[in-house]
C-alpha positions in Angstrom: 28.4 35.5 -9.4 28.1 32.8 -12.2 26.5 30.8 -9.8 23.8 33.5 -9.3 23.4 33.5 -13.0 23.0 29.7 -13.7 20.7 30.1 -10.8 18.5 32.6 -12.1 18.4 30.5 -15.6 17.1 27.1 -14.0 14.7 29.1 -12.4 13.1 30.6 -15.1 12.9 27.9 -17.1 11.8 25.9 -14.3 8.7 28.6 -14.2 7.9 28.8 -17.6 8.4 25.3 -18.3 5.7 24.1 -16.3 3.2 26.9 -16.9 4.1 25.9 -20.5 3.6 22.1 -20.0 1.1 22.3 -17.4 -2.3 21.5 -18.5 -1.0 18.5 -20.4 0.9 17.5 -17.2 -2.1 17.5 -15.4 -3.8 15.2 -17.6 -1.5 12.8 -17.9 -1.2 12.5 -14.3 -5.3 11.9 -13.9 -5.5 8.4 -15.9 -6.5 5.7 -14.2 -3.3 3.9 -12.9 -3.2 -0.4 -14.6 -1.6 -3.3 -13.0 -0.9 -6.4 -15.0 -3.2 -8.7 -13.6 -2.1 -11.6 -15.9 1.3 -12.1 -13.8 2.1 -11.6 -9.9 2.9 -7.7 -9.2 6.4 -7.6 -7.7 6.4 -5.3 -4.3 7.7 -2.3 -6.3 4.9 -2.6 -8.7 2.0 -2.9 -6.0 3.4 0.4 -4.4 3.9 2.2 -7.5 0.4 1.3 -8.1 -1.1 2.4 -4.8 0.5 6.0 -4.7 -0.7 6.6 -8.4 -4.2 5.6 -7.6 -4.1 7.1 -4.3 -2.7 10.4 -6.2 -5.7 9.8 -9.1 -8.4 9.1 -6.1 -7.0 11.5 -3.5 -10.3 12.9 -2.6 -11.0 9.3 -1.2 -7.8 7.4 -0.5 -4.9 8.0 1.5 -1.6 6.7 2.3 -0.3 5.9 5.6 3.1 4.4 6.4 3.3 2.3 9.0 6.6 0.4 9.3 9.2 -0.8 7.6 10.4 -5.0 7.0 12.9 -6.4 7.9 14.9 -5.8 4.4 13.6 -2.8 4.8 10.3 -2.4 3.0 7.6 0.2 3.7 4.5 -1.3 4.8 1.8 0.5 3.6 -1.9 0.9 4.5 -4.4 2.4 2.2 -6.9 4.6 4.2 -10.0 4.7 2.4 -13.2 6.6 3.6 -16.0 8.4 1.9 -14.9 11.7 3.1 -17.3 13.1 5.8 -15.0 13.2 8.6 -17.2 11.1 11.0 -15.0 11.0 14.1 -15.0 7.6 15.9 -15.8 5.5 12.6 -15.5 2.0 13.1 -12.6 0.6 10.5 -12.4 -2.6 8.6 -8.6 -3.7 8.8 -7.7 -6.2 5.6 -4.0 -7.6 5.6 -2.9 -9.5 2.9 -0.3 -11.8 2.1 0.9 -12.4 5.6 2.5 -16.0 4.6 5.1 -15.0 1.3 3.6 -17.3 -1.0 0.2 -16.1 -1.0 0.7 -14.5 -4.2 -3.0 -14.3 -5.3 -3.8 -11.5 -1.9 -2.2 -8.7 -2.8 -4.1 -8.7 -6.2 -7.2 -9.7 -4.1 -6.8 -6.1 -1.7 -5.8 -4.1 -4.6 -9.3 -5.7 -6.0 -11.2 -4.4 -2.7 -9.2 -1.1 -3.0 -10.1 -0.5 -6.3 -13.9 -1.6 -5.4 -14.5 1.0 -3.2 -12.6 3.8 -4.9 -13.5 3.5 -8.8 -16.7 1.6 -8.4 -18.3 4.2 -5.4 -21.5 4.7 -6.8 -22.1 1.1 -6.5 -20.4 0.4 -3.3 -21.0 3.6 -1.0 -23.1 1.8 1.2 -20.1 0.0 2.6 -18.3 3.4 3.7 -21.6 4.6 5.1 -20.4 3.6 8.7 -16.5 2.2 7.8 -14.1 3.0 7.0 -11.5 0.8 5.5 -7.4 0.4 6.0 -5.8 -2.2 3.5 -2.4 -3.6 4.1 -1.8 -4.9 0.4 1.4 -6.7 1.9 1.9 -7.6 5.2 5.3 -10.0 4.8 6.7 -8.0 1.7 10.1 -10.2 2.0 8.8 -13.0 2.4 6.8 -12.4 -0.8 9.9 -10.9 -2.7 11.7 -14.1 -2.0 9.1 -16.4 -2.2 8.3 -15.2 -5.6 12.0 -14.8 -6.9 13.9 -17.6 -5.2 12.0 -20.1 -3.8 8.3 -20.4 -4.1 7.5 -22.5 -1.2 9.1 -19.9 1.3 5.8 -18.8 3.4 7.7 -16.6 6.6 9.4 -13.7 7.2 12.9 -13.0 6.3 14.4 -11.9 10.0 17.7 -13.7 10.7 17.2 -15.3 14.0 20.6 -16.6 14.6 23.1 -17.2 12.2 22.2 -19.6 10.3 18.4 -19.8 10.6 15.9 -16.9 8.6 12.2 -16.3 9.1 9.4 -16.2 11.5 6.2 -16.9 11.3 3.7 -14.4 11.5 0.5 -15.9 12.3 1.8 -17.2 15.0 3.0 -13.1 16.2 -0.8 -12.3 16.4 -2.5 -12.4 19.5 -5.3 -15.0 20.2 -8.7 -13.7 19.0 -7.7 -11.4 17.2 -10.3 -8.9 16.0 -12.8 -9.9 18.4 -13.5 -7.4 21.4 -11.3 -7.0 24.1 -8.5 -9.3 23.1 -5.3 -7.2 23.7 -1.4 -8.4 24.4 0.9 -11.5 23.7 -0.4 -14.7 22.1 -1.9 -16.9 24.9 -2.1 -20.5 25.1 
């Protein structure tokens, strides 16, 4: 019986809280998300950033999880299109920071991202018969720890064997890749 009662309570106020707070809420949620572009964005900031703007710019941008690292970090792709539901759209794929140390990329996709969202007007041309996906951080541990422990550290962070860390992921890609018909393992 209490339990009904405290029940009852939170919901109300739940209700009337928000239709109360509402309008300001709103708002608040609609400003333009920042980055601080004057230091390197850990990996927490960088996604923090992508779902606000992707909540700000959800008429354009979308989310899409599509794996998780080895220290288990979502990768994430930003989905960007100009919203006319072409099917069979030919898509521009940008990865960034695939070595760890390559500390300037991320800030360089978030840069494209932002382009294409924010500046549209300008840039609509380029989402006339693309659309884009944008991996802001392909090797997210290998960032992490190239940017908190040891900046030189370019690989992954997969143990291989007990004693040994990291692979390289250039060297996961097939040959040609991004050219037309190049499919399967790397071939030498």
């Amino acid at each position: 019986m209490m339990w009904r009662a405290l029940f009852s309570i939170a919901l109300i106020v739940g209700v009337c809280g928000s239709h109360m707070e509402g309008p300001s809420i709103r708002r608040r949620e609609l400003h333009e998300p920042k980055i601080n572009l004057n230091e390197y964005p850990s990996y927490e900031d960088i996604i923090k950033f992508l779902r606000d703007f992707a909540w700000v710019h959800r008429n354009r941008i979308h989310l899409r999880n599509v794996g998780q690292s080895y220290e288990n970090r979502t990768l994430q792709v930003a989905v960007i299109s100009n919203g006319d539901g072409r099917p069979n759209k030919k898509v521009i794929f940008i990865d960034a920071a695939l070595l760890g140390r390559e500390w300037l990329c991320p800030i360089t996709a978030l840069y494209v991202i932002h382009q294409l969202i924010v500046e549209y007007q300008t840039n609509s041309h380029l989402l006339d018969n693309y659309d884009w996906m944008v991996l802001p951080l392909a090797n997210p541990d290998g960032y992490e720890y190239s940017r908190n422990i040891d900046s030189y550290w370019a690989i992954t962070r997969s143990q291989n064997n007990e004693h040994c860390y990291g692979t390289k992921p250039k060297l996961q890609l097939p040959l040609g890749r991004g050219t037309s018909g190049v499919e399967g393992s790397l071939q030498r």
